[in-house]
Every structure is written in structure tokens, then in C-alpha cells.
Residue, then its C-alpha position, 0 to 999 in steps of 0.5 A: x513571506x511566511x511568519x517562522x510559525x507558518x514556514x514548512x521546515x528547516x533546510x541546511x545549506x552547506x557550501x563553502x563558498x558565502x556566494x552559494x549560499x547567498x543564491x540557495x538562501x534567497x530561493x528558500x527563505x520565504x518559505x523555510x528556515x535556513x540555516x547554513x555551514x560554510x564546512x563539513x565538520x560544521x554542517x556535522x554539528x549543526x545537523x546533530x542540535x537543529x535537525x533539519x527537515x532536508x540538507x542541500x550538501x555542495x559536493x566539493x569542499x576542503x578538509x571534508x567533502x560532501x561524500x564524507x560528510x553524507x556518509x558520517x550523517x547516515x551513520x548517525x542514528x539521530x540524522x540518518x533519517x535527514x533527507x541530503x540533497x547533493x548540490x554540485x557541478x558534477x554531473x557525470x553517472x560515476x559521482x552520481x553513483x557515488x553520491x547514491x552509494x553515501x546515501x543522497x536522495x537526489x541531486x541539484x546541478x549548479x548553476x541552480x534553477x531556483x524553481x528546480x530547487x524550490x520544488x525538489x526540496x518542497x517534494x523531498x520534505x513532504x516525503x520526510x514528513x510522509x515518512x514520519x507520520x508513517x512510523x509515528x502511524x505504526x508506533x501507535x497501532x502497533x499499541x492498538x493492535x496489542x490491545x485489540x488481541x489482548x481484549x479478544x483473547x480476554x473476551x474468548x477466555x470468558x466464551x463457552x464455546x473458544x474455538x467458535x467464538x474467537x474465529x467469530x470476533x477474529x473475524x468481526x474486526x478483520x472484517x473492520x480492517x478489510x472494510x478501511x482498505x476498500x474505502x482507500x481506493x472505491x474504484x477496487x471495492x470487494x478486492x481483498x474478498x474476492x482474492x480471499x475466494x480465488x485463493x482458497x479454491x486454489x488453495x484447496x486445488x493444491x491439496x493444501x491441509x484445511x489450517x493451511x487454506x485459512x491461514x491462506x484466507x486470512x493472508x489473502x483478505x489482507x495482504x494490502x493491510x500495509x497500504x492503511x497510512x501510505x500517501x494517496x497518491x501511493x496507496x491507490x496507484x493504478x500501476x504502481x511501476x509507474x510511480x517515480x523511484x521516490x513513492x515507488x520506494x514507498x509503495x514498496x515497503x507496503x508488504x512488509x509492513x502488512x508483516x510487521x502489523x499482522x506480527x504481533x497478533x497471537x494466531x496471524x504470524x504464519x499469514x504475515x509471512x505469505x503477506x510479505x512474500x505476496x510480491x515475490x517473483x518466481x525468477x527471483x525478481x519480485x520484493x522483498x527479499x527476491x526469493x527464488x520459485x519454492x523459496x516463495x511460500x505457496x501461499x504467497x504464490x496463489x496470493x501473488x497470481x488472484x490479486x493479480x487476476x482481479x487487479x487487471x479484471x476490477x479496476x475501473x481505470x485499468x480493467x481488462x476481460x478475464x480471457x486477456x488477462x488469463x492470457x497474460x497470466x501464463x505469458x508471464x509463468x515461469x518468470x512472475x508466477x508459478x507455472x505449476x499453479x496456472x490450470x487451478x486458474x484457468x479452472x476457477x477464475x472464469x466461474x468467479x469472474x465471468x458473471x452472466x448478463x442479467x436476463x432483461x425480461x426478468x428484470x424489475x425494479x424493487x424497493x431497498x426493502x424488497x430485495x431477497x437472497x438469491x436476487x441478482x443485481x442490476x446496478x451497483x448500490x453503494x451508501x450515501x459517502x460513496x462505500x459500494x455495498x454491493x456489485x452490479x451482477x452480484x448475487x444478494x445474500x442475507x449478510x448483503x441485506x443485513x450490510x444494507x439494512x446497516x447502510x439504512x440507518x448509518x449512511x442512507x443509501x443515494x438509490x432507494x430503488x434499484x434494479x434486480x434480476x429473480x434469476x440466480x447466476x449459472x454455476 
């Protein structure tokens, strides 16, 4: 039996029958702190002084039940945010609905399996807690955030040269964000870059204003900003539909929440919006706000359609040939993606994606400091904790090599030679 300092929360048990709570008691109390309400108004009291970490609510009481009960809970600021489990006998969908409608995260059916209720109530807890850190994660970045753009703007009054300068700083700790994001999923490295650059040749395809292709570029290199701080099992989802309802719920905030981190930065608003919408579907369908075709934000739209693109072509559990994929992109126009968009596509996508086998009588194996511009590469270069610098097939550019040299001297790269090819990809 763990020690009260040791035990992973505090559950309320509300039932007005002693023999309920006797069963639920003896299943959680070696684990957590319980505490318990034999009546609604009760449970009210206990809840709004204890603040439990999770409420197991009996449905069927005198005087108060526990609709009522879950509805004024929801109602209060102070313990709307208190996960309420319903325990009850009554199973059919119409009390179901109900207890949805009040505000319950899920449901116990009596007679209770004490193994069910033990992991229901371990999984609604870590979700709290998961939760909590969450807004806990947003309050202070949004502090360090403000910061940031206050020392920037600081440091760009102090430049001669305003314009310049602060694209280039700007661009220096987005670079640092995009860099956070390929580390949460290795298997997606180069994901926010890439549909940076499908989205701009589209963007430009789409006669957009010059403003409007960076705010696009700015968009598309962080349209999964609201991933940073979510549950692994969340953030790097392979097929977030198959998520239970609970995480999926999660995953889902993520666009809003790349809004409300890009929000308050002088210069990155406009980019927020099409951030948000990135998930948006043009019959109305998508999140969050189910916008219709144009009431989707172009940008949002070209957004929605690349990281698709490279999601289906780059992810080593799910990656399938661009000729497929392209193929599902116009099964799916009119109802996920602008039909309208889907030419400007079928153009760009094949010269980003369709990367030429390495010619192998031209191939050579070469030192870390023998590598040059213009060298394409045989094998994926990653540094020593696993970050992928480089992609096989990819073309070495100086930024590429001053990565490398960088990786040299922070975090030594596993190969020292690696395979390169001297001929340069067809255009």
C-alpha cells in the first residue's frame, strides 16, 4: 500500500448507498486518496474545499442526482476542469447521452469490475494531470514568448538595417521552434520545411501577393507549433483518427493552440489564423471552427493539402509513392481539399518529392569534411542523439554543411564517412 505522499491523486466517491462505497474504496485506496459523499449537496461541498483529481458519481440519488450534480460541478469555475465519472446501472444510450450532455468523461457500469474501474480512473487522472501541465506549459510560454518578441524588437531598434535584420532573427528562433518539432517525431524530420516549400510554389501558382507567400511560409513551417507540450502518444500519432475519443480530443486542440502561441507576437497573427484553419475541411467537416470551402483561408487550404502530401509520402510507418498519394488527394477534392488547388499539385509535388536514384558509378564514399554543395546524398546523416541532418537523396547545401560542422562540435555524428553521389538531381 503506498504511503499518502506516494499515492497518484485524490478520487471522490459519491453514492448514497455505504455498501457502494465500501466496493469502489477498497478498489482504489492502495493507490489513491479517497475521499467520500453519501448525498449530492455533499459531494458539492467536498469537491469545492478538496478538489479531487477525478469524481466516481452514482447516477441514482434522492433529493440530488447525479446529472444535477455533474451540471452544477461544470458550472463552477473551480471544479469544471474535475474529470466526473458516472457509476451507474443504467446503461441504455438515451442516459448515456444524458450524462455526456451534463458533462461526465466516461461511465462505470454496476456491478463494478474492479479492474475496469482502477485503470479507468488511473487513465482519466493521467489525462488531468496531462491537461494541467498543459495549461501550466502555455502560461509560461506565453510569458517567454513575450519576451522573446520584446528582446527581438529591442535588439532590431538597435540595427541599422530594420527590415533585413529582423526577417533574420525572426528567422533564427523560428528556425529553433522548427528544429523542437522534428525532434518530437525523427520519423517526420524536415516535415515543417518541406511543406513550407510545397506551399509556397503553390502559394506563388495561386497568384498570391509576395506578403501573402511569407505569411503562408511562416504558417506552413509551424502549423504543428501546438503539438510542443502534448502527450507522446498524442503528438506523434501516425494516424491520428485512430486515436481513442479522449487523446483524440487532445490532438485535436493542437491548431488552436499553434494560434494562441504564434498570437501574441507582433508580425505572426495573420499566419495564426491559417495555422488554426490548417485542418479545416472544404464540406465543412474539418476543426475547428467547420468552415465551409472559401470560408476556409486560402492559405489554410494549400497548408492542409502539403502536409498531407508529405505526411502519406515521409512517414516511415505509413509512407506511401507520391503517385498514390496524388491519387488520393483528388479522390478526396471537393469534400477535404480545394479542387481548385489540386493542378498547382500534380505540377510541384512530383519535382519536390520524386528525388532521382543515386547514380552508382558515381558513387564514393567520403569523409565529413569532404563533403561539398551540390553532392547528393547516399544515406541519411543524423547526429549522435538521433536528430536527422540530412536526408538520403538530398542535395548538400552550405547551410547543410555549416549544420554539420555544428553537429561536429555539439553532437559528434555516429558516421564519419558517409555515401555521396557528385551528380546533381534533374530539375
Amino acid at each position: 500500500m503506498a504511503d499518502e505522499q506516494t499515492k497518484l491523486g485524490t478520487v471522490l466517491v459519491v453514492d448514497d448507498v455505504p455498501n457502494n462505497i465500501d466496493v469502489l474504496k477498497g478498489v482504489l485506496i492502495d493507490e489513491f486518496n479517497v475521499k467520500v459523499a453519501t448525498s449530492g449537496e455533499k459531494a458539492l461541498s467536498i469537491a469545492e474545499s478538496a478538489l479531487p483529481d477525478l469524481i466516481l458519481l452514482d447516477i441514482m440519488m434522492p433529493e440530488m442526482d447525479g446529472y444535477e450534480v455533474c451540471s452544477r460541478l461544470k458550472q463552477l469555475e473551480i471544479t469544471r476542469e474535475i474529470p466526473v465519472i458516472f457509476v451507474t446501472a443504467l446503461t441504455d444510450v438515451v442516459n448515456e447521452e444524458k450524462g455526456f450532455q451534463a458533462g461526465c468523461v466516461d461511465y462505470l457500469t454496476k456491478p463494478v469490475s474492479p479492474s475496469v474501474a482502477l485503470a479507468r480512473v488511473k487513465t482519466h487522472i493521467a489525462l488531468r494531470r496531462a491537461q494541467q501541465e498543459l495549461q501550466e506549459w502555455n502560461h509560461n510560454l506565453k510569458g517567454r514568448v513575450k519576451g522573446l518578441s520584446s528582446l527581438v524588437t529591442e535588439k532590431v531598434q538597435r540595427l541599422g538595417s530594420v527590415d533585413i535584420d529582423q526577417r533574420r532573427i525572426r528567422d533564427e528562433w523560428l528556425e529553433l521552434l522548427i528544429r523542437q518539432l522534428n525532434m518530437m517525431d525523427p520519423e517526420l524530420q524536415g516535415h515543417a520545411d518541406r511543406v513550407a516549400a510545397l506551399s509556397v510554389e503553390v502559394a506563388i501558382r495561386s497568384n498570391c501577393t509576395p506578403a501573402a507567400v511569407e505569411t503562408i511560409r511562416i504558417a506552413a513551417l509551424l502549423h504543428d507549433l501546438g503539438k510542443i507540450g502534448l502527450p507522446p502518444e498524442v503528438a506523434l500519432a501516425a494516424v491520428p483518427e485512430k486515436l481513442p475519443d479522449t487523446l483524440k480530443k487532445i490532438y485535436s486542440s493542437h491548431d488552436v493552440r499553434g494560434q494562441f502561441l504564434t498570437s501574441h507576437i507582433e508580425g505572426l497573427q495573420e499566419a495564426g489564423v491559417l495555422i488554426r484553419h490548417h485542418h479545416e475541411q472544404v464540406n465543412g467537416s474539418g476543426q475547428p471552427d467547420r468552415l465551409i470551402g472559401e470560408e476556409i483561408p486560402l492559405g489554410a487550404r494549400i497548408i492542409a493539402i502539403a502536409d498531407y502530401i508529405d505526411r502519406c509520402t515521409s512517414h516511415e510507418k505509413t509512407g506511401t509513392m507520391l503517385f498514390n498519394v496524388m491519387k488520393n488527394v483528388k479522390n478526396l477534392a471537393g469534400r477535404n481539399f480545394d479542387q481548385g488547388l489540386i493542378p498547382h499539385f500534380e505540377e510541384v509535388a512530383p519535382r519536390l518529392y520524386d528525388t532521382p536514384e543515386l547514380n552508382k558509378e558515381l558513387s564514393e564514399i567520403v569523409t565529413l569534411a569532404e563533403l561539398k554543395s551540390g553532392m547528393l546524398m547516399g544515406e541519411d546523416l543524423s547526429t549522435g542523439s538521433g536528430v536527422k541532418i540530412i536526408a538520403r537523396g538530398e542535395m548538400i547545401t552550405e547551410e547543410k554543411l555549416q549544420q554539420i560542422r555544428r553537429a561536429q562540435q555539439i553532437d559528434q555524428p555516429v558516421l564519419t564517412k558517409v555515401l555521396v553521389s557528385n551528380r546533381l538531381p534533374a530539375c
